[in-house]
N, C-alpha and C positions, 0 to 999 in steps of 0.2 A: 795719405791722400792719394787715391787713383791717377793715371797721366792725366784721363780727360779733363779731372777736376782742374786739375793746376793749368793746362791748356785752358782752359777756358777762362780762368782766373787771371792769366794773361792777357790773355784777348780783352779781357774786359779794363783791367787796369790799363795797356795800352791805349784804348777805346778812351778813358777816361780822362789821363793825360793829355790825350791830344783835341779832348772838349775841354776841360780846361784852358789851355794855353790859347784855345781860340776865342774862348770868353774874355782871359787879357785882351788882347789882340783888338778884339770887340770894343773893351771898355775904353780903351786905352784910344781908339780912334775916334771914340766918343767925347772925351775926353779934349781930343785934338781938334776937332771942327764945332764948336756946340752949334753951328748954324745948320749942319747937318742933321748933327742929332735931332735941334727940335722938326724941321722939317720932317723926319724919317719919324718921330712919334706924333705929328701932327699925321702924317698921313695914312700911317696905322689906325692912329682912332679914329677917323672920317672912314677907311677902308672897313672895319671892322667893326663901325656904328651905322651905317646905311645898308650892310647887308646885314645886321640882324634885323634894323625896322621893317626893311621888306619882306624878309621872310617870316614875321609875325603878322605882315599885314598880308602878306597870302595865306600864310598858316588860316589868321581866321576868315577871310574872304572865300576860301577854294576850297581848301585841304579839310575844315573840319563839317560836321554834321551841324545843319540845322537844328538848332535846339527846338524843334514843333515835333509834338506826338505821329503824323504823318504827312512827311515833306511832299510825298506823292501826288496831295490834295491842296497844294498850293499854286494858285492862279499868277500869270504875268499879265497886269491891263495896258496897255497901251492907249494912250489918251493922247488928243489933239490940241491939250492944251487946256481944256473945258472940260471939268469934272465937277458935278455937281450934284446937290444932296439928292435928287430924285434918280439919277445916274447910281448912286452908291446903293440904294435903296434896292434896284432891279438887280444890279449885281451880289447883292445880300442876299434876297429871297430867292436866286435863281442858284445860290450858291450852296444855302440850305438844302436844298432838294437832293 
């Protein structure tokens, strides 16, 4: 086996051990406080359950394409509250044109 190999084969086993030992360490004060702990996973999954909703509720609000053959030709009406069938009617045929 080459130096570099075994070098780095060190490197990684040291690396190794000392994630290990700090997974004990982890467990083990886990272990020691459970008031902690559940706190510390209660607020992991509130952290990491409100930002995937938002990012799916922008994902499809912003980020993706209108599913319409051409979004270009899509009107915004602003109404004053009163929108009515003869209202929708002018806006129809003016919109065909």
């Amino acid at each position: 086996m080459p130096v570099h190999e075994r070098v780095r084969f060190e490197r990684y086993g040291i690396a190794m051990r000392g994630l290990w030992r700090d997974g004990r360490y982890a467990a083990w004060m886990f272990v020691k406080s459970p008031a902690f702990t559940i706190f510390a996973v209660v607020s992991l999954t509130l952290g990491i359950g409100s930002n995937a909703s938002i990012f799916m509720l922008l994902n499809t609000a912003l980020l993706r394409p209108l599913p319409v053959e051409r979004p270009r030709d899509l009107l915004f009406i602003v109404s004053n509250g009163s929108f009515s069938h003869p209202n929708h009617r002018i806006f129809a045929t003016t919109a065909a044109t």
